[in-house]
N, C-alpha and C positions, 0 to 999 in steps of 0.2 A: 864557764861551765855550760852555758845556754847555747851556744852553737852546736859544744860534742853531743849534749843530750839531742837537741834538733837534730843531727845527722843521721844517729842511730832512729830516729822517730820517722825520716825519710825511706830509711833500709828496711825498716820492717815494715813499713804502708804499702813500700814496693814487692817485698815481699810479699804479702797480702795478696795483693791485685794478680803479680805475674800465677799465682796460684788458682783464683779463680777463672783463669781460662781453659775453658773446654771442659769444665767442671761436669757440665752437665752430660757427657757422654757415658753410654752404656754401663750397667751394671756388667762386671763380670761374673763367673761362677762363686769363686769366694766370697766375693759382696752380696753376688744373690741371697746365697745362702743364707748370709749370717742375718740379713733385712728381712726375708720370708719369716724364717722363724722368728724373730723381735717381736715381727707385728704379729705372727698370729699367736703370741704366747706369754702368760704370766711371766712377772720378773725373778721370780725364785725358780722357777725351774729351766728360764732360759739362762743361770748365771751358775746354775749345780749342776742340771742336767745335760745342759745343752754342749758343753764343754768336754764333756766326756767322749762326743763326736769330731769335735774341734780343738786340737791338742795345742792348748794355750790356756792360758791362768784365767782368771772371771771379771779382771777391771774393764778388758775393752765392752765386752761384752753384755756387764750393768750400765756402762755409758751409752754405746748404743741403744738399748731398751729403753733408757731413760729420755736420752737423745731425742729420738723418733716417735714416741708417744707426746713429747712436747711442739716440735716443730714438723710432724710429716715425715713421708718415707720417700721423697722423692732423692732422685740420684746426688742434687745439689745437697739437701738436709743431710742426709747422711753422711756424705762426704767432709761435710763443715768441722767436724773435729779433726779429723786427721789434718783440715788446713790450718786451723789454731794449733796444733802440737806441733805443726810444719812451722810457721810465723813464730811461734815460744821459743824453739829454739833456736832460731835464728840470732831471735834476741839473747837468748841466755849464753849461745855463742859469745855473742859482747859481752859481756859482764864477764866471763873466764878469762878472756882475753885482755879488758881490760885490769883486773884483778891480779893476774898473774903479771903481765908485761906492760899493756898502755892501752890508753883508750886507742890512738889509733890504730895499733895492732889489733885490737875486738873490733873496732868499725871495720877492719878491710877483710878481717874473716869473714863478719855476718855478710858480709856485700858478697864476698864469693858465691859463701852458703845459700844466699837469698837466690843466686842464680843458676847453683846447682841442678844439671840435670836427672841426677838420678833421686835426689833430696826433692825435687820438682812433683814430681813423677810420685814417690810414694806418701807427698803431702797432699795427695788428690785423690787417695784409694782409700775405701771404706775397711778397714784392715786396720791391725792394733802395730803396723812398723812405726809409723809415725808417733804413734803415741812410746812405743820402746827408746824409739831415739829420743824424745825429749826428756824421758826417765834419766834415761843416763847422762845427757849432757845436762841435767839439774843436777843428779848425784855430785857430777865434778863438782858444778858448780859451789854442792851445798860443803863440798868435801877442802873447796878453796877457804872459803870461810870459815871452815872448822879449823885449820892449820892455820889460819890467820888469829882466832880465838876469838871470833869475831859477835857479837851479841845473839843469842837463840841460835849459836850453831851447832849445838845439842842436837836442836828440837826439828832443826831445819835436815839436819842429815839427817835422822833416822824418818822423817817424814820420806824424803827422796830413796832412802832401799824399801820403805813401803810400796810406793811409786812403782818403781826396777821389781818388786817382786811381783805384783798384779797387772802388770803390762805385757810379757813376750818372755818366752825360760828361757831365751838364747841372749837375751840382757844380762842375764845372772852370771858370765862372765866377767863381766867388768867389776865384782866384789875380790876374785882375786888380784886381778890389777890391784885396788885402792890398797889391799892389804898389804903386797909387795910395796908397794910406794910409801903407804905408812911406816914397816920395819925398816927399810931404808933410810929414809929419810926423816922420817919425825918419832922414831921410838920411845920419845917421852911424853907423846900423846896414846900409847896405845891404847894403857886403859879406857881410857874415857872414849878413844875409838870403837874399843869393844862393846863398850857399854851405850852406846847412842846405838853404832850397828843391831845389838839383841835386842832393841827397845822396838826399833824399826819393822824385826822379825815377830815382834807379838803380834799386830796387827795384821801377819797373815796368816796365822796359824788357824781360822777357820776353815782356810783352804786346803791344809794337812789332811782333811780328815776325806776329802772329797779326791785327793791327788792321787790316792792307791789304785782308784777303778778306773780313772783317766790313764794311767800309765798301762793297765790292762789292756783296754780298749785299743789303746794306740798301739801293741804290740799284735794285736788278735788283726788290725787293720792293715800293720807291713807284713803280714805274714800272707794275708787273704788273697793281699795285692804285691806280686813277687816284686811288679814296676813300681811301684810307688813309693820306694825308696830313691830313685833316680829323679823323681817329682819333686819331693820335698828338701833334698840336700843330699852333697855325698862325702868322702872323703878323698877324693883323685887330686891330683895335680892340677888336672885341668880345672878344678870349680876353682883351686887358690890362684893359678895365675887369671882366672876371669874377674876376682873382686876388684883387684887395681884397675882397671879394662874398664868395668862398669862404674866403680865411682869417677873416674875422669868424663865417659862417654855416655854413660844413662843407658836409657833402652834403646837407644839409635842402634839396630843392625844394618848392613847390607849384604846383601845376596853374593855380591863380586868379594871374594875373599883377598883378593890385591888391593881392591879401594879401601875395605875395611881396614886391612892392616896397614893403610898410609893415614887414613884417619887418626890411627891408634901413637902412630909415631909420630906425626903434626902434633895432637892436642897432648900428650905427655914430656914433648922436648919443652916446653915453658917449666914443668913441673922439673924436670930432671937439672935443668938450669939453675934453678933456685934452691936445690937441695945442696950443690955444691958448697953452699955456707953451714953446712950441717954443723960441722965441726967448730966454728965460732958462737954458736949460740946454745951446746950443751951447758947446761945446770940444771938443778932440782926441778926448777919448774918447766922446762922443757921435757924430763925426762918422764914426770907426769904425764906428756900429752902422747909423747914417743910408748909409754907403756898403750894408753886407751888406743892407739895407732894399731900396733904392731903386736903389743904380745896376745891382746883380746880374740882378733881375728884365726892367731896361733892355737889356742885355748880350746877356740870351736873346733878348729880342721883336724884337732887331734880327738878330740871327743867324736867326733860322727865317723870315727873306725869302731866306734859302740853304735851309736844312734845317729841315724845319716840326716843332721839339721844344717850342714852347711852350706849355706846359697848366701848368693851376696845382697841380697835383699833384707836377708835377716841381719845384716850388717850394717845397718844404714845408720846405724848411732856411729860408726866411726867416723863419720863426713864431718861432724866439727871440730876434730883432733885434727884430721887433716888440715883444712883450711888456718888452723892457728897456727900449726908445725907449717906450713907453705909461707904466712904475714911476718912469722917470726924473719922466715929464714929472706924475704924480701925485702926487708927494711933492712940487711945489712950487705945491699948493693947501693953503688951510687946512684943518684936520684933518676939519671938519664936510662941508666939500664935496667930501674924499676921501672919508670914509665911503660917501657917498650914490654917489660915482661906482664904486666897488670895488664898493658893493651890488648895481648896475644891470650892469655889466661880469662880474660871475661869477654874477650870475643867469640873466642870458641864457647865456652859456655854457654853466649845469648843464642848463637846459632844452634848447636846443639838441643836446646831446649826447646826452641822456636821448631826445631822438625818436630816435636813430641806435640806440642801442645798443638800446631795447627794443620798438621799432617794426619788425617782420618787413619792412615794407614800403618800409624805406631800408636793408635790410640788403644782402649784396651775392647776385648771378646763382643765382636757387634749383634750380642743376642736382640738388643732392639732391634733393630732390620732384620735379621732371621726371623723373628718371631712375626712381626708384621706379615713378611712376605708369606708364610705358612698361614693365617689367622686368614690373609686375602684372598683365600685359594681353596680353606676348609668350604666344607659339606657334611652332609647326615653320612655319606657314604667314607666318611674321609676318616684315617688314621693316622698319629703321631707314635713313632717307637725312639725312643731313645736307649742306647748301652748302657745303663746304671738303673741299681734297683729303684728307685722313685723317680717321680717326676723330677724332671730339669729344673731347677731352684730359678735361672734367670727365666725359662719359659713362665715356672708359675708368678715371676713377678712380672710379666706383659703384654701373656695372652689377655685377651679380654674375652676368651670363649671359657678358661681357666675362671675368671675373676666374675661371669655370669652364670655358674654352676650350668651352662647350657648340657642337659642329658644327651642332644643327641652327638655330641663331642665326646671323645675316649683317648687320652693318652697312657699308653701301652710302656714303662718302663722294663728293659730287658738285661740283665745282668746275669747271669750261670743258663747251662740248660735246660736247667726246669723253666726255665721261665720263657723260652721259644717253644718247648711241644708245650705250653701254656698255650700258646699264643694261636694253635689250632683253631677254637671255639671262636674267639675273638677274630680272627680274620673272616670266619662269614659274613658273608653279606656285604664285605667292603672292598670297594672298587679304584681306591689310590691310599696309598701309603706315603708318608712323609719319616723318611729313615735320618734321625745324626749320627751322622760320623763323631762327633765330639765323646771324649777319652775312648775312642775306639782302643787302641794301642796299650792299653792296660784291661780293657774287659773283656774284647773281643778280636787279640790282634789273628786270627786264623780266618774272620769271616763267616764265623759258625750262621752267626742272623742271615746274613746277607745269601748266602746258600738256602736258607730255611724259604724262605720269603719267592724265589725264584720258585723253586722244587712245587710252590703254591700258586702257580700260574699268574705269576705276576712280573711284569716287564718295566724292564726299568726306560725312561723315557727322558728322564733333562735329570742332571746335576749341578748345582748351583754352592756358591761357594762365598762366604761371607769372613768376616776378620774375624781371626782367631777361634772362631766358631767351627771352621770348619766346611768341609762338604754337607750339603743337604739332597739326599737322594730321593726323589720321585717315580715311585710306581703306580704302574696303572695295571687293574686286573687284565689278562690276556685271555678273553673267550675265545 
């Protein structure tokens, strides 16, 4: 027993580690936000109120606040949860896997999962995905042990749809799955299924009473913003054939649409090899993993022709279904043509990964260096405008002109056009502007600012261009 348990003790260490690399890169816009507000705001009204703006349930949200005020708001602090929900379920991975099928089949998943590029990637973002994903891969797990009839697995499932329901709404598919699977297959557990499931739902019903003006908000917010349905998820083809794309390849793009799509055929011919054995390892407990696979992500893409939440990010709880449904269907090759396919499958992986974590250039939005490079350049005479009604959530977590209340500094946020013949008064006196580009393309995709700003004798003179950030445009007054 002391080796299997060592090995899994090894996978999740390494797990661990390969996660805190590059940790400490840039806040992005979502991360800003959510950290800005934490630190500067009480914990009741960043967990009722704040959420209203942020259409998501209040668990990330209290953990954060809590987070943050115990350990700092630095990029590493914060991110530290999402890397424990990342590492958990790596581990919990094992435990399904062994539960269901064998320990060596939960060892070779979590090993996958540990090295997963896309599971990588959002076990390092200040973001409530990683914590959704380990919600559900708990659910399963708690949901193994209830069909097993296994001790507190009452108490232990309805804890985990507590979990699933204060984590991410697009989790809350995976309760259809369990139900399908329960009438299926265990219909002589249902009662007591029902009844652990209702128990599970007491504990969010405080959030019932707060969910009516979030779902408001959120509709007054796609309407305001015609784009910001295409942002958030949509219903097309094309987002469903990109979830398979992105769980195999993570965030790795390339520019060359030929290399990408040999990319795409390389690292899924391992996958498509090993599915070949589909058909010899169907039973109940496969079809378990086969439903959290395939009919979950189904569930979403037909629901967001109501409410467009379908991206494959918000999917990232299906990576441990995967990886078990991939162990399964591997261990019923012979041992030589697993070798080679293990080889090809966690080669591409480490590589894959290895572009994400030490390539600057797939890291996430470099408002750090943007903001630097503006903060190095400001003056009494000098102005910052951004396209959105308030200030830039990552600018206010880095300026140090922001965090020194310095008065003769002024950023200028710009969203409708009141607020550029606003910007009249406020242009006296000032002889360089500092313009972002960033969500141009939903605020101001016609140029309205960028016309207004010229028409004001003002000359544009270097554009500078930083990751994900965007263009940053510089004018100078033209006497």
């Amino acid at each position: 027993m002391w080796p299997n348990r060592f090995n899994i003790i090894i996978v999740t260490l390494l797990a661990l580690l390969i996660r805190l690399i590059s940790l400490n890169q840039s806040l992005w816009w979502d991360e800003a936000i959510n950290v800005v507000y934490a630190r500067q705001s009480g914990f009741l009204w960043f967990i009722t109120r704040y959420p209203l703006g942020d259409f998501h349930p209040p668990g990330w949200f209290a953990l954060l606040w809590s987070w943050g005020n115990l350990f700092g708001w630095s990029e590493v602090s914060v991110r530290m949860p999402s890397v424990l929900f990342g590492v958990g379920a790596v581990y919990v991975t094992y435990l399904i896997g062994e539960k269901l099928f064998s320990k060596k089949i939960g060892l070779l998943s979590a090993l996958m999962l540990a090295f997963a590029p896309l599971h990588i990637y959002y076990s390092q973002e200040a973001r409530m995905y990683a914590f959704g994903a380990f919600a559900v891969t708990f659910s399963i797990y708690s949901l193994v042990r209830f069909i097993k009839e296994e001790k507190y697995s009452f108490m232990f499932f309805a804890l985990s749809v507590a979990l699933v329901l204060y984590s991410d709404y697009v989790t809350y598919f995976i309760f259809p799955v369990l139900f399908i699977y329960m009438m299926c297959f265990y219909r002589q557990l249902m009662g007591r299924f029902v009844s652990s499931f209702a128990f599970g739902i007491v504990f969010f019903i405080p959030w019932v009473f707060i969910f009516p003006d979030q779902l408001m908000n959120g509709q007054r917010t796609a309407l305001s913003l015609l784009g910001w349905g295409n942002v958030v998820g949509g219903s097309s083809i094309k987002e469903l054939i990109l979830l398979p794309i992105k769980v195999l390849v993570g965030k790795v793009d390339l520019y060359n649409n030929f290399l990408y799509v040999g990319l795409i055929i390389v690292t899924t011919t391992p996958f498509l090899i090993t599915f070949i054995k589909l058909r010899k390892v169907l039973d109940s407990r496969y079809y378990l993993i086969l439903l959290w696979l395939l009919v979950t992500p189904i569930l979403v893409w037909i629901f967001s022709f109501i409410i467009p939440i379908f991206s494959y990010f918000r999917l990232l709880y299906i990576l441990p279904a995967f990886y078990i449904a991939v162990s399964v269907c591997l261990y019923r090759f012979s041992k030589t043509s697993f070798q080679i396919l293990i080889f090809f499958i966690l080669t591409f992986e480490v590589l894959l990964s290895s572009v994400y974590l030490f390539n600057v250039n797939y890291h996430r939005e470099d408002w750090r260096g943007a903001v630097q490079f503006v903060d190095q350049k400001m003056n009494d005479d000098s102005l910052v405008i951004f396209r959105n009604s308030e200030i830039a959530a990552p600018y206010n977590y880095y300026s140090r002109f922001l965090q020194l209340a310095i008065p003769a500094y002024k950023v200028v946020p710009v969203k409708t056009k009141n607020d550029i013949q606003d910007l009249n008064n406020v242009l006296q006196g000032r002889t360089q502007i500092y313009l972002f580009d960033y969500l141009k393309d939903i605020t101001d995709p016609d140029n309205i600012l960028e016309t207004y700003i010229e028409e004001n004798r003002f000359k544009k003179i270097s554009i500078d261009n930083f990751n994900g950030v965007g263009f940053i445009t510089t004018y100078r007054k033209n006497d």
